[in-house]
C-alpha positions in Angstrom: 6.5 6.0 3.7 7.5 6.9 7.0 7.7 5.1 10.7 5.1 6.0 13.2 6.8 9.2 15.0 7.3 10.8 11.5 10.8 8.5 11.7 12.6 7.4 8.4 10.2 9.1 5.9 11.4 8.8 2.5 8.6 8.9 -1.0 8.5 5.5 -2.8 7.6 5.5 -6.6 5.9 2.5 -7.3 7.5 0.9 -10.7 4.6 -2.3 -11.1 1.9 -3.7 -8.9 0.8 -7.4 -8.5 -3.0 -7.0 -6.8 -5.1 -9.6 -4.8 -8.9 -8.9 -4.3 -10.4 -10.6 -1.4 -13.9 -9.6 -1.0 -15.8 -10.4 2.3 -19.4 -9.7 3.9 -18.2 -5.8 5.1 -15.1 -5.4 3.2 -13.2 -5.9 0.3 -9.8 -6.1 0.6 -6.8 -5.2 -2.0 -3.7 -7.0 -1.7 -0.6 -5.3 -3.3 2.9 -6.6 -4.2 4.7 -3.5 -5.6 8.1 -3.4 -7.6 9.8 0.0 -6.1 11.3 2.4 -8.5 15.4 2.1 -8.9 15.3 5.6 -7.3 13.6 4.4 -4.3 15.7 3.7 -1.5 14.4 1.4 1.8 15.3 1.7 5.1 17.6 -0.9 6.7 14.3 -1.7 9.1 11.9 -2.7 6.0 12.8 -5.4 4.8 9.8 -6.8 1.6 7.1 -3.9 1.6 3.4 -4.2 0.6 -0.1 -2.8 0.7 -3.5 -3.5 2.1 -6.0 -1.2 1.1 -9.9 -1.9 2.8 -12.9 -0.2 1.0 -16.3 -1.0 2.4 -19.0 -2.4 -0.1 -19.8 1.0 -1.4 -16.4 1.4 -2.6 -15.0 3.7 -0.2 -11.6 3.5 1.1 -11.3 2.9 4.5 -7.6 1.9 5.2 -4.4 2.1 3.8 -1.6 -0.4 6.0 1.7 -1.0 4.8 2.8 -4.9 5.9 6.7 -6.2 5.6 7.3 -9.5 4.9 3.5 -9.9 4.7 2.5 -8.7 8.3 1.1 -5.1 9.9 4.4 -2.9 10.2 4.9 0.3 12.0 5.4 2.4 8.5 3.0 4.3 7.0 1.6 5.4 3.5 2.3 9.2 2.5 -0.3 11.0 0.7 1.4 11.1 -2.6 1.9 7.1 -2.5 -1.9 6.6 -1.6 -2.6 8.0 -4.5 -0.4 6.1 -6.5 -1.6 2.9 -5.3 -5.5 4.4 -5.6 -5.2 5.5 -9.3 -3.6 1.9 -10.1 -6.5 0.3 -7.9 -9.2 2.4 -10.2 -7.6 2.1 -13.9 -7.4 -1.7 -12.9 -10.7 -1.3 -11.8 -10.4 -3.8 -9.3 -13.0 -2.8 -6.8 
């Protein structure tokens, strides 16, 4: 994850997920409460990290945001822990 700016950037290994689907009209949205690997180190500034991932109806993603303590944050998802979270989200098959 890293901090808008490219600030604190550091890779998060995801050891377990805990999803939440909440499908709408437009959207269907993917709740994520993650367990971090020991190896994974946070910044002092994020506090309880998790994800929302939006796919439309067709199944496409459309968003990844990372929330802290359940809200919008300024961090943001590398590509390597997008596709963590995606491959979890499609062996679950959950969408």
């Amino acid at each position: 994850m890293y901090k808008y700016g490219f600030q604190n950037y550091f890779e998060a290994d995801f050891a377990a997920f805990y999803p939440e689907v909440m499908e709408g009209e437009h959207w269907i949205n993917v709740y994520l409460n993650f367990d971090l690997s020991r190896q994974t180190k946070l910044p002092a500034d994020l506090h309880d990290p998790s994800a929302l991932v939006v796919f439309d109806r067709d199944g496409e993603v459309q968003d990844f945001i990372v929330h802290d303590e359940g809200v919008d944050c300024e961090y943001k998802f590398t590509d390597r822990e997008k596709q963590q979270v995606l491959s979890y989200i499609k062996e679950q098959n959950l969408i």
